[in-house]
C-alpha positions as CSV (number, residue, x, y, z in Angstrom):
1,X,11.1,9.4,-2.1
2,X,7.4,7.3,-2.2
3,X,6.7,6.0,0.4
4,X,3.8,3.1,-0.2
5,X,2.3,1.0,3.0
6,X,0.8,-2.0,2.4
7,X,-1.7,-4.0,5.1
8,X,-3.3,-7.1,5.3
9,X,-4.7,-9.2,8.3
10,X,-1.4,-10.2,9.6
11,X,1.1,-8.8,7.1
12,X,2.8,-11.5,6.3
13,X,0.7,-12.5,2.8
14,X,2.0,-8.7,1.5
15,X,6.0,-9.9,2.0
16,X,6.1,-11.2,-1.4
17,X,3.9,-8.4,-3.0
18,X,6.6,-5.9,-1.1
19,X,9.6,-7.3,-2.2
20,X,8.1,-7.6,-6.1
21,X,7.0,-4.0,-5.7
22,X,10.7,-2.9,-4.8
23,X,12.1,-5.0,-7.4
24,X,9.2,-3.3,-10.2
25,X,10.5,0.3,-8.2
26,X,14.6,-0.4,-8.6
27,X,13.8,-1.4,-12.2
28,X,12.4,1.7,-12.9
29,X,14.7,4.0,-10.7
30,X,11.9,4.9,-8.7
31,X,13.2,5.7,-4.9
32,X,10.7,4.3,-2.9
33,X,10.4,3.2,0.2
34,X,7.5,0.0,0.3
35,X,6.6,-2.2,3.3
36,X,3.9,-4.1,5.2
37,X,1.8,-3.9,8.2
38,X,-0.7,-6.0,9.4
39,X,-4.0,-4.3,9.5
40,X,-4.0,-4.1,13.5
41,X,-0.2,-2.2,13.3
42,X,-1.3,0.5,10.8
43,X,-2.6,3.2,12.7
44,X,1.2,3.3,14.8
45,X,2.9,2.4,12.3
46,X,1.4,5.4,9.6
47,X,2.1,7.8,13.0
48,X,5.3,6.8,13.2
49,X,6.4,6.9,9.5
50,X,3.7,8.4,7.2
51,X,3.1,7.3,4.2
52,X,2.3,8.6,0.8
53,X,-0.4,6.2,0.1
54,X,-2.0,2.9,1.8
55,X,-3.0,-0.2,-0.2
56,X,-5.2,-2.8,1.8
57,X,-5.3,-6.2,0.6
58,X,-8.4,-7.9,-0.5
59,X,-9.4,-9.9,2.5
60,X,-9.4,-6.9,4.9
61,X,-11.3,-4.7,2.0
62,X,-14.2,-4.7,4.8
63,X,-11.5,-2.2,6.8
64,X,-11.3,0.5,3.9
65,X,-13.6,2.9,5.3
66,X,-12.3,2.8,9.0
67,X,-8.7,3.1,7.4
68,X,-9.3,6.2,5.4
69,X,-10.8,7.7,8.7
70,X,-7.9,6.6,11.0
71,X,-6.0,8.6,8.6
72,X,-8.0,11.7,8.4
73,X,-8.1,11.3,4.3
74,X,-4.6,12.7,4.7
75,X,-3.8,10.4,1.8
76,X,-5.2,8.0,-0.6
77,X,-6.1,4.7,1.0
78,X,-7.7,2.1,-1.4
79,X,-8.0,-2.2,-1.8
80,X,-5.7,-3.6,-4.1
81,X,-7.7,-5.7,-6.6
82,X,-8.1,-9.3,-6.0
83,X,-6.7,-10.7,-9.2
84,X,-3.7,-8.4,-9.3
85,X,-2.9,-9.8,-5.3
86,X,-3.5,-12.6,-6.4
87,X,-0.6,-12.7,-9.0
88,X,1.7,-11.3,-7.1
89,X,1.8,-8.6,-9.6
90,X,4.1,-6.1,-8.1
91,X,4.3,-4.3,-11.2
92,X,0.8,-3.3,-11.4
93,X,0.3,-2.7,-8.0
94,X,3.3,-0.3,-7.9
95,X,1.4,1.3,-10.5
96,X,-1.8,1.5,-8.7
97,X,-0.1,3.7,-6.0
98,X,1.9,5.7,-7.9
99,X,-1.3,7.0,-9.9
100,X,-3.1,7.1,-6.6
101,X,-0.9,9.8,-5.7
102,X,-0.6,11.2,-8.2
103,X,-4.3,11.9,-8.9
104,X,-4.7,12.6,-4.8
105,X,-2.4,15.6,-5.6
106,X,-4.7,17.5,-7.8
């Protein structure tokens, strides 16, 4: 299972992106379990559940370097590009994380 964390300032602008990422993941077969924090949760919540990879949204892209600290660079941690938020393109964000691991693992 992939397990993909997403995190913005509240959490609540991700819910769509989540539940177009699961969609994208069910499509393709892909078990994977995808949900969203706010920024402030995402220390307790990677400790209680880690994840396999952490996408920040745009407007907290300011946090990326605290983030990848909080989680000792354990795993990837990277901004999900504007334009892609943007569109609600869960597809291509799926993608993003999936390749971020992948690439993390070499």
């Amino acid at each position: 299972m992939v397990k993909i964390m997403l995190a913005c300032s509240a959490g609540m602008s991700t819910s769509l992106l989540v539940t177009r990422m699961q969609k994208e993941a069910e499509k393709r077969g892909l078990d994977a379990k995808i949900w969203a924090v706010s920024e402030s949760q995402l220390l307790s919540e990677y400790e209680a559940d880690p994840a396999d990879v952490i996408l920040i949204g745009p407007q907290v892209r300011f946090r990326l370097n605290g983030i990848r600290e909080q989680v000792k660079n354990a795993i990837p941690v990277d901004v999900i590009d504007m334009r892609t938020y943007g569109m609600m393109d869960g597809g291509k964000v799926l993608d993003q994380g999936l390749k971020m691991i992948e690439d993390f693992k070499k």
